[in-house]
C-alpha positions in Angstrom: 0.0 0.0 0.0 1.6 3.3 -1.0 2.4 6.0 1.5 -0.7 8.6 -0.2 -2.8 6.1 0.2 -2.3 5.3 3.9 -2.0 9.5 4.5 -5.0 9.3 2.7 -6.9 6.6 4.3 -5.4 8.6 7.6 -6.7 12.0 6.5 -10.0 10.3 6.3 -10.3 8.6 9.3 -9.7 11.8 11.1 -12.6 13.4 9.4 -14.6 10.9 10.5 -13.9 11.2 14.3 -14.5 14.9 14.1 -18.0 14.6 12.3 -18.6 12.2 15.4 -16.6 14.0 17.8 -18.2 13.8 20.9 -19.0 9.6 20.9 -15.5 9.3 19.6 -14.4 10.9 22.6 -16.6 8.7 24.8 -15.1 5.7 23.0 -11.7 6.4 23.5 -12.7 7.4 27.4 -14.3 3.5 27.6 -11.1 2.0 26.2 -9.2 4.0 28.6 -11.1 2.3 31.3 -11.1 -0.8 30.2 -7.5 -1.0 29.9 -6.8 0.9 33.1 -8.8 -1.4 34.8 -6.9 -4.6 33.2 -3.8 -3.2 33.8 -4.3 -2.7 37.2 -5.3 -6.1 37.8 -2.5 -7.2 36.1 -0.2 -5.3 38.1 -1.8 -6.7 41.6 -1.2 -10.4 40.3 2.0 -10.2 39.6 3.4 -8.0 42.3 1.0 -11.1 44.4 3.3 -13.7 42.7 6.4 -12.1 42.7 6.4 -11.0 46.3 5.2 -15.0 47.4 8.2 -16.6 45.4 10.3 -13.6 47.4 9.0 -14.8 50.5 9.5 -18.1 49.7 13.6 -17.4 48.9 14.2 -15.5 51.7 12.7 -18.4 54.0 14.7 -20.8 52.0 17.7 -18.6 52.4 18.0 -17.2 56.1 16.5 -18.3 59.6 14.3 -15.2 59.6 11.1 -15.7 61.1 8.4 -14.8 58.3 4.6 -14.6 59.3 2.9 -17.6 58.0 0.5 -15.5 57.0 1.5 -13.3 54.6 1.2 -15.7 51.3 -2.5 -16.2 52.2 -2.9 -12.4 53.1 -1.6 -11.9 49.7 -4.2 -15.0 47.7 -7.0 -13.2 49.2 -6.2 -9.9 48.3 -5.7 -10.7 44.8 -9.1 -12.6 45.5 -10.7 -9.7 46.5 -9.8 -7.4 43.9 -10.7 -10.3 41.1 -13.9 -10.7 42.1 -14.6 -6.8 42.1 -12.1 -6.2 39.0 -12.9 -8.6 36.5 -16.7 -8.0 36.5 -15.7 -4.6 36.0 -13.6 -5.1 33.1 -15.9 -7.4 31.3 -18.6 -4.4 31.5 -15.9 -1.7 30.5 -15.0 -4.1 27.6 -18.5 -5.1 26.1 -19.2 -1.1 26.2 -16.2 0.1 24.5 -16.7 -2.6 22.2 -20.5 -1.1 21.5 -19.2 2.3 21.4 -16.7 1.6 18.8 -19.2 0.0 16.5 -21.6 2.8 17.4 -18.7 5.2 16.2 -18.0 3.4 13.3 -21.8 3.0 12.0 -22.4 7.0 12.7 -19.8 7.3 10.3 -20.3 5.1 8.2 -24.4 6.2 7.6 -22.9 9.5 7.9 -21.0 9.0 4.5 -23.7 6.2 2.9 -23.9 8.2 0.1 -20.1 8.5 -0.3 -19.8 4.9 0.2 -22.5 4.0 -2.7 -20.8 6.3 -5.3 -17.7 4.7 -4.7 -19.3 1.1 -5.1 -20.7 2.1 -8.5 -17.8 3.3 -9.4 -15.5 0.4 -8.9 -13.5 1.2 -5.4 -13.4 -2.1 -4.0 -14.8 -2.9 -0.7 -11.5 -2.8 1.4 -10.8 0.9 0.0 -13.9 1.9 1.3 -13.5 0.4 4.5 -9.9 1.3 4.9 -10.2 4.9 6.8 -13.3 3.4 9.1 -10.3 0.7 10.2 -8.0 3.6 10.9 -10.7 5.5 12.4 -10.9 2.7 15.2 -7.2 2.0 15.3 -6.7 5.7 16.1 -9.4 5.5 19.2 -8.1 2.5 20.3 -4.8 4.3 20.3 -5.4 6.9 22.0 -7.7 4.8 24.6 -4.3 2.6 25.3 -1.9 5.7 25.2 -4.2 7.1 28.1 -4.6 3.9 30.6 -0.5 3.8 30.6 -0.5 7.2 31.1 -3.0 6.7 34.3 -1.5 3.4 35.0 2.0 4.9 35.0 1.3 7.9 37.6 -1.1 6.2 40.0 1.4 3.1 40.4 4.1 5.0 40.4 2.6 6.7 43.3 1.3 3.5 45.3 4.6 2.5 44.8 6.8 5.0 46.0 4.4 4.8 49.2 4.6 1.4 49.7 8.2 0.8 49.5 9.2 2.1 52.8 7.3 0.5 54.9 9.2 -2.5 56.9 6.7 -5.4 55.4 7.7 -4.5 51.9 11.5 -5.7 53.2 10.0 -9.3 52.5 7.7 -8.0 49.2 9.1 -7.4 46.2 7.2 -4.9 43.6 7.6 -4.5 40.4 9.0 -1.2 39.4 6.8 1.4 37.8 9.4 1.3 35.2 7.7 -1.9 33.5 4.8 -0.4 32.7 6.8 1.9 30.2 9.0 -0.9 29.0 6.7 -3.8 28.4 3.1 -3.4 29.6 2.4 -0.1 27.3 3.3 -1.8 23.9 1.4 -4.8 24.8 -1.7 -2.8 25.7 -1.0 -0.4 22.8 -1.3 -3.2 20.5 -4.2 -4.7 21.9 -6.0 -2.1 22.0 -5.2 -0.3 18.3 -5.7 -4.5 16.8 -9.3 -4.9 19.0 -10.5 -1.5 17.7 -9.7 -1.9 14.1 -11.4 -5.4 14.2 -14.6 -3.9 16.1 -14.8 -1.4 13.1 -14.2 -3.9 9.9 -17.2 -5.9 11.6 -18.9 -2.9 11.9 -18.8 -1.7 8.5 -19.7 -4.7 6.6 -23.4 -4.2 6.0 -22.9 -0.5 4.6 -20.4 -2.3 1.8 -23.8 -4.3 0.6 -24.9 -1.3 -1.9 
């Protein structure tokens, strides 16, 4: 695909999410959430599992006297926060997933006249639904960039409270530094590949002209 035709395809895309601006922003607010929420979970898991297989060396290792206790402590607050976590994720997700399609439709019926002038005259369907693609990939973009962004500050926070306490001698947390490094391209890519998919299945029945 040549480079005019992606700036093109790009160009496009944008116009789209500023005919639709204010669901657009919603959209990229709910994928925010989503992921924020995910990460967040994420993050508690494997600080939990980390932290246990430190507690389990240092026992191993020295004759210091480790509470019991504090493996168990850990299992149920990962419990805890599952159980309240993961509904809310699977209602985060099946809305940003709704609102995306919505997006995509409103600018899709938007342009149905567009779309039909370009069938009749020869465009192919996957040039038509090329800037409704980057339309999504560009909210779920922007929806990813921003639960790092939150994700970053607020455990970056947590942790620099956490660590000096005298419990956290026997707890080891991962550094805020991995949510930079390996968390935000993961998440970035999920959530610019989920959104692009949401909008090609949401496109499909304003292609049947």
């Amino acid at each position: 695909m040549k480079i005019d035709t992606l700036n093109l395809f790009f160009k496009d895309a944008l116009k789209n999410i500023k005919r639709n601006t204010t669901i657009s922003i919603i959209s990229i607010s709910t994928m925010m959430i989503t992921l924020f929420t995910l990460g967040l979970f994420l993050l508690l898991l494997l600080n939990v599992k980390v932290s246990i297989s430190q507690i389990n060396i240092v026992k191993k290792a020295t004759e210091v006297n480790i509470n019991q206790n504090i493996s168990e402590e850990l299992y149920q607050i990962a419990k805890a926060v599952g159980q309240v976590g993961l509904p809310l994720f699977l209602i985060f997700a099946a809305v940003t997933i709704l609102l995306i399609s919505n997006t995509i439709k409103l600018a899709a019926y938007s342009r149905r006249e567009e779309i039909g002038i370009m069938k009749y005259i020869g465009a192919t369907d996957w040039f038509i639904r090329w800037p409704f693609i980057f339309d999504g990939m560009i909210i779920g973009f922007l929806g990813s960039l921003g639960s790092i962004i939150a994700i970053y500050f607020l455990y970056s926070f947590a942790y620099k409270k956490a660590t000096p306490y005298p419990g956290s001698l026997f707890i080891s947390l991962i550094k805020p530094s991995f949510v930079l490094t390996t968390m935000s391209w993961i998440f970035i890519l999920i959530g610019t590949i989920i959104s692009a998919l949401i909008s090609m299945w949401s496109i499909r029945k304003f292609l049947a002209v």
